[in-house]
C-alpha positions in Angstrom: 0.0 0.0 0.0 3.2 2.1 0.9 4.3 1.8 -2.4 1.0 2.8 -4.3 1.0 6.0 -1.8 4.7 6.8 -3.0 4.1 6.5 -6.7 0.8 8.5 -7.0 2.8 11.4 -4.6 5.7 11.5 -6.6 4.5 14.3 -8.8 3.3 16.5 -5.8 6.9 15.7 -3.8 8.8 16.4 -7.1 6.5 20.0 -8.0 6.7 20.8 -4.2 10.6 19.9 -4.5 10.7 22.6 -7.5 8.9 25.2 -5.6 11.1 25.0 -2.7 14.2 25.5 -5.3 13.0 28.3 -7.0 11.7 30.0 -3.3 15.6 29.7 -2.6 17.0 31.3 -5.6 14.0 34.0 -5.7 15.5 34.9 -1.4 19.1 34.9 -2.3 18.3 37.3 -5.1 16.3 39.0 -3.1 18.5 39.1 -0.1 21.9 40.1 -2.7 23.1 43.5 -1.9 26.1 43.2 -4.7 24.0 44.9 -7.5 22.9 47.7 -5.1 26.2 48.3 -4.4 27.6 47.9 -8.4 24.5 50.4 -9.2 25.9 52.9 -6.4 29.1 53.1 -8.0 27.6 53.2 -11.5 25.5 55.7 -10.6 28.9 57.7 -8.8 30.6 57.8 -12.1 27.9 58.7 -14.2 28.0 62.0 -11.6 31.6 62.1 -11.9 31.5 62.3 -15.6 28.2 65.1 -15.1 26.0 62.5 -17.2 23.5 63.3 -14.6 22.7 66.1 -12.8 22.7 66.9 -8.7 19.3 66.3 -8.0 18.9 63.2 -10.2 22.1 61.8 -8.4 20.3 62.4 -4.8 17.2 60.7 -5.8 18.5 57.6 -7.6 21.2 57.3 -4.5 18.4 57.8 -1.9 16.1 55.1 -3.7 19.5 52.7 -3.4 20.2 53.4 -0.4 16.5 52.7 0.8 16.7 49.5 -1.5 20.3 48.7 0.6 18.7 49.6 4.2 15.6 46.9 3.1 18.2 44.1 2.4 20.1 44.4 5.3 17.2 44.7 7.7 15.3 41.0 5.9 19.3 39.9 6.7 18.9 40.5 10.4 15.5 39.6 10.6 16.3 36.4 9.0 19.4 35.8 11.4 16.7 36.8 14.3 14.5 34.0 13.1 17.0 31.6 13.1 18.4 32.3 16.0 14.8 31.6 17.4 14.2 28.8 15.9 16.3 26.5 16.7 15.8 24.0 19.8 19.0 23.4 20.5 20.4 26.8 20.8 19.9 29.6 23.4 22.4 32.1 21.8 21.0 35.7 20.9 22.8 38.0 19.1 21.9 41.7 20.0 23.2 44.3 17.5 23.9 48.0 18.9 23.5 49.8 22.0 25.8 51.4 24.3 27.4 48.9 26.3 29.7 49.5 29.3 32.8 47.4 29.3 34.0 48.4 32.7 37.4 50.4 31.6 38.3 53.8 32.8 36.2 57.0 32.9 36.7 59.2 30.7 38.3 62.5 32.2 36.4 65.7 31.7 
């Protein structure tokens, strides 16, 4: 009976399996902050050579830019989640803040 179950699923397992790789490629596309940064420095020349003007140059960087900041916060989320997730593991990462390592005051 096993083996009628496995043969009528094998479609379903092998479209699912396909869905998963494409889901993968589509988040590491998603998640790769290489052509932000290759369009940054495109962008930078294109100023330097005065193919653009000022103001174009400030909104195309401030759309990067807002593009880069989006990538990096799914990164950390992502890190956050897997952090979470796992049963095994109580390590949390905390990123930021003012932290006092104990060394000497600073003299005013």
């Amino acid at each position: 009976m096993f083996l009628i179950d496995d043969l009528l699923l094998a479609p379903v397992n092998g479209f699912k399996f396909i869905l998963g790789q494409i889901q993968k490629m589509a988040d590491q596309e998603l998640n790769d902050d290489t052509v932000i940064k290759e369009q940054l420095l495109e962008l930078q020349m294109r100023k330097e050579l005065d193919e653009i003007s000022d103001e174009e140059f400030e909104v195309r960087e401030a759309e990067l830019f807002a593009r880069l900041r989006a990538i990096k916060m799914r990164q950390l989320d992502l890190m956050h989640q897997v952090v979470h997730t796992k049963d095994s593991s109580s390590l949390v990462i905390e990123v930021g803040g003012d932290v006092d390592y104990g060394g000497p005051e600073p003299r005013e």
